[in-house]
TIDREN-651795 format. One line per field, with one value per residue (C-alpha): x, y, z. Coordinates in steps of 0.2 Angstrom, whole numbers, m for minus. Layout:
N
X = (X|...) $
Y = (Y|...) $
Z = (Z|...) $
//
This chain:
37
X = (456|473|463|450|467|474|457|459|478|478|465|472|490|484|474|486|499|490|486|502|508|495|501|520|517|503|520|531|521|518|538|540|529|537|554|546|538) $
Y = (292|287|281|293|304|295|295|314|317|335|342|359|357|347|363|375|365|364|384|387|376|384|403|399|390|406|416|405|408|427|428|418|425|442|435|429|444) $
Z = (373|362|349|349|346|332|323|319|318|319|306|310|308|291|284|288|280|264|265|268|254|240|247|242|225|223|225|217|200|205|205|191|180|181|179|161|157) $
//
């Protein structure tokens, strides 16, 4: 059963790290962009 475990380390902690990830950078360039303009 431990290796059945370690062959999907958390698929769900993975994608929710990558969304949350892509939402900051979104708002990173949002902010960014209308401290330029």
């Amino acid at each position: 059963m431990g290796d059945d475990g370690n062959a999907h380390p958390h698929f769900g902690a993975i994608l929710f790290f990558v969304f949350f990830v892509s939402l900051s950078f979104k708002f990173f360039l949002i902010s960014l962009r209308s401290l330029i303009y």
